[in-house]
Every structure is written in C-alpha cells, then in structure tokens.
N, C-alpha and C positions, 0 to 999 in steps of 0.2 A: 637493773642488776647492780647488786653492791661490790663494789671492789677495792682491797685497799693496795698500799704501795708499800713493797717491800722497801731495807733499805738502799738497794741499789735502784731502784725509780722503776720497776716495773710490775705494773697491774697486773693482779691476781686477786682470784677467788679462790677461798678457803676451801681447803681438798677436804672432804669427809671420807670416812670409809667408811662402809655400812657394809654388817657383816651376815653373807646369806648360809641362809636352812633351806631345803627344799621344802622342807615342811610345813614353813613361814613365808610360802612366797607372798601372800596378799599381806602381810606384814609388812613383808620387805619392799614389796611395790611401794605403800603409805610413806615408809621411812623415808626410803628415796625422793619419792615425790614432794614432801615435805619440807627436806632440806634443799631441794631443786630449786623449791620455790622462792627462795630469798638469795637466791644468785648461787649456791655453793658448790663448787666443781667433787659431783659425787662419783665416788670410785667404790663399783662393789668389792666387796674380796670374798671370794670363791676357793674355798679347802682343795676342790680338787685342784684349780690352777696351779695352786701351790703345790701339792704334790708331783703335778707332771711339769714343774720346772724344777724341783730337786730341791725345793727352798724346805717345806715342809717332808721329814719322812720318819716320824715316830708312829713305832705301830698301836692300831686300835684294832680293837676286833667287833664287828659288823653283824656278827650273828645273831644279836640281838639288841638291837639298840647300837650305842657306841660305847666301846669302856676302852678306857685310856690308859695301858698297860704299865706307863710311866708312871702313870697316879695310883693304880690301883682305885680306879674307880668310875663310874658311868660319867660321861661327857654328854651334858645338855645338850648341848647345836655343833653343829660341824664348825664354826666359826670361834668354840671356846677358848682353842689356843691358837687357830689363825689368826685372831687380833693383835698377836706379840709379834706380828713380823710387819705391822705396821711401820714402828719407828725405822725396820730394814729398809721396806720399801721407799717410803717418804726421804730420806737421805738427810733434807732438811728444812728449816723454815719449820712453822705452825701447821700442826693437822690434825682435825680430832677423831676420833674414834666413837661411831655406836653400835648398839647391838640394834636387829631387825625389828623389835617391837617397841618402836619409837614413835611420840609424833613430833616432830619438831615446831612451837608455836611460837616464835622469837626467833628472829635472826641470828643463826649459830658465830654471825661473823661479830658480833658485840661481845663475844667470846675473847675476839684481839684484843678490846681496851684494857680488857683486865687481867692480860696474859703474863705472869710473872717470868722475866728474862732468867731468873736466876735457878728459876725450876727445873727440872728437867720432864716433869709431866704434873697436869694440873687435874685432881678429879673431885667429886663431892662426898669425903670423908663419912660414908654413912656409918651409923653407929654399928656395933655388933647386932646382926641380925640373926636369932633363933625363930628362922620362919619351918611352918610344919607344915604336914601335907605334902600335897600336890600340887606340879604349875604343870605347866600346859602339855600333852600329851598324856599326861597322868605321870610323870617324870615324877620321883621322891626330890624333894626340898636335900639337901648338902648343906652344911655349914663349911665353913674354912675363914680364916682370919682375912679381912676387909673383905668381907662379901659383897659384892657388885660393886668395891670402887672402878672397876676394871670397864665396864659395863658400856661410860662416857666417859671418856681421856683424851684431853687434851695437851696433847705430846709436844715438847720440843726436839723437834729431832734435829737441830743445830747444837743444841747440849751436848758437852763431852761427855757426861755420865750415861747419855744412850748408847755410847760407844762400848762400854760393856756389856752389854747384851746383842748376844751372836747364835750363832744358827746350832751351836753345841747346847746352849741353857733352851732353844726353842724347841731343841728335839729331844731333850732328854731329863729336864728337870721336871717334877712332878705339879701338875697345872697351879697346886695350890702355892707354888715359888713365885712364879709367873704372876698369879692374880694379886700377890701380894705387894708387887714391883721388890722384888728382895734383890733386884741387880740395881738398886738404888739406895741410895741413904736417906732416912726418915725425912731429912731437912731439904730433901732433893725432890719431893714430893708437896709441889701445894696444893691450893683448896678452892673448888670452886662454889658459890652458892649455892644450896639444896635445890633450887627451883631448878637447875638445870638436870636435874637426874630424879624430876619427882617420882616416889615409885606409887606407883597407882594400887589401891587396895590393903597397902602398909602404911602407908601415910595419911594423916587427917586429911583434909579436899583444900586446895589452896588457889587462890585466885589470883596465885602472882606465877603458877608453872608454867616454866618455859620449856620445857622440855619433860612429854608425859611416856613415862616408861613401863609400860604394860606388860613387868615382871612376871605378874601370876598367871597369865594368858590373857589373847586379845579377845575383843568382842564377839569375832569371829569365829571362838572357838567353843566348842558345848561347855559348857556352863556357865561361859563368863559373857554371855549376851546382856549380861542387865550390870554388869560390872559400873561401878565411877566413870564417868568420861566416855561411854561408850558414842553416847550421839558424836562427841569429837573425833572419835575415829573414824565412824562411818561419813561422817562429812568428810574428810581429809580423802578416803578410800574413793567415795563417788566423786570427788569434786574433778 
C-alpha cells in the first residue's frame, strides 16, 4: 500500500470520492476497485446521504429523469452537484474527486508530487467541448462553460479560497456556477496533465492515460460495447 506523510508525520492514504448512480453501479464498482487498488482510502458519496443529513436540499424533480430546478435543466447522475460538497466534507489536506465511469490506471497518489500548494483545486482544463448526441442512458449531450473540468478535481481543502464555498452556493446556485468553480478565482484554479481525465471516445487513443474516463458510456452499456478501451474495463470489472 502507498502512503504518504502529511506535514505533521502522519501516514495517510489519499481519500478519493467517487461519486454513485444507481444506474452506474458496475461503474461504480470498477472505479472504486481501481482506485482501491493502489492503496487509496475510497469514500463513496451517496446523494441521498446527503440529503438525509440536511447537507444537500435543493429541489429536483424525479418524475422523469432528474431536472434541477436551480439550473433549469436535466441532471445527468445523482452525484452532479453532490461533488461540490466535497471540499465541505474533506475539511482538509489533499482529496480528489471522480465521477463513476472511471478507470483508474496509475496510482491516483502521484497526483501529491505534482500538487500545487497554492491552488485551491487542480483539474485537466479541457478545451471547450461541443459534444452531440447522446451518452449513456440516451441522456442529450449539455454544453456549459469548462465542461467536465469538474469530472476529476483535485481539491485542496486546506485552501482559504475553499472557505467560500458553503452550503447556500451548494443549494442554490445553478449547477453551471458550481461546475465552473466560480467561488474561485481563475489563478486559484490549476491544471493537471490531460492523461489524467482522458476522455474515451473524444479524444485520439493515448498510451500514456492514466486515468480513462468513459464519458460517452461504459462498455457495459448498449451501444458502447466495442467503444476504445473496452477490454480495459472489463478486465478492471472481472479482475
């Protein structure tokens, strides 16, 4: 197991949160298992938990899908804006953050060398993405300003500038505030390499991904069985 030393001298493994769908559960198994694998102390985060401890209580409505009445708009996975209660939960130190259709191929904890102190969150600045169609459940594609930096974040949650973000902006600002970290300043935001948020099926095929992000849907699901990277998954899944 990898463990590094914080500065007060005591061993720790890197806390992930990995963020559950019911819909995703064989997803969200892989993810989990994946980041397990290289020692990392994984914590799900469960929407409804949050709801029935009062942290999360902005209304959606259910009746068909999820739509997000704060955004005026459908909410992909139960977990879209449970991830901003992350840096609440975490208090502090290093933690990162993914979404369920992950696999993690590289120890997430190589992540610390290159952790900028001065940051207040680190993610992989993906270009402006106009994707069309459909991803997974036949869900319509959304645009919004930094689409999936949100996705893989690697938080400081010892940062004073996470201190502005409180439980008024988690229940009530429109998701597209949140995903854009707007309770930050530009310069408060850095960057991690592409390989760690590759997105599978937008991106050309790379032999350096550390971390394969099965945006469009996972293998697992009808039509994306012959998807890039599928044998990785299902090795990851069976293994």
């Amino acid at each position: 197991m990898h463990v590094w030393r914080l500065d007060y001298g005591l061993a720790v493994s890197l806390r992930v949160y990995i963020g559950h769908d019911a819909r995703e559960q064989a997803a969200f198994d892989v993810a989990c298992k994946t980041a397990r694998a290289f020692g990392c102390a994984v914590i799900p985060l469960y929407e409804e938990r949050l709801r029935l401890s009062g942290i999360l209580t902005r209304p959606v409505d259910r009746r068909s899908g999820i739509y997000d009445l704060n955004s005026n708009a459908n909410q992909a996975t139960d977990f879209a804006i449970a991830r901003f209660a992350v840096p609440l939960l975490a208090h502090d130190g290093w933690c990162l953050f993914g979404e369920c259709d992950m696999v993690f191929l590289h120890d997430p904890h190589e992540l610390l060398k290159i952790a900028d102190p001065s940051k207040a969150v680190m993610v992989v600045k993906h270009p402006p993405l106009e994707l069309s169609g459909t991803k997974m459940d036949g869900q319509p594609q959304s645009s919004y300003r930094r689409k999936l930096w949100s996705s893989l974040a690697l938080y400081n949650c010892s940062h004073e500038a996470n201190a502005r973000l409180n439980l008024t902006m988690l229940n009530q600002w429109p998701g597209r505030r949140l995903h854009g970290f707007e309770w930050l300043h530009d310069d408060e935001i850095g960057e991690l390499p592409s390989e760690w948020n590759h997105l599978v099926g937008v991106y050309p095929h790379s032999e350096t991904a550390k971390v394969l992000h099965f945006t469009l849907g996972c293998p697992n699901m009808a039509g994306y069985d012959n998807s890039e990277y599928a044998d990785v998954w299902w090795r990851a899944a069976k293994a």
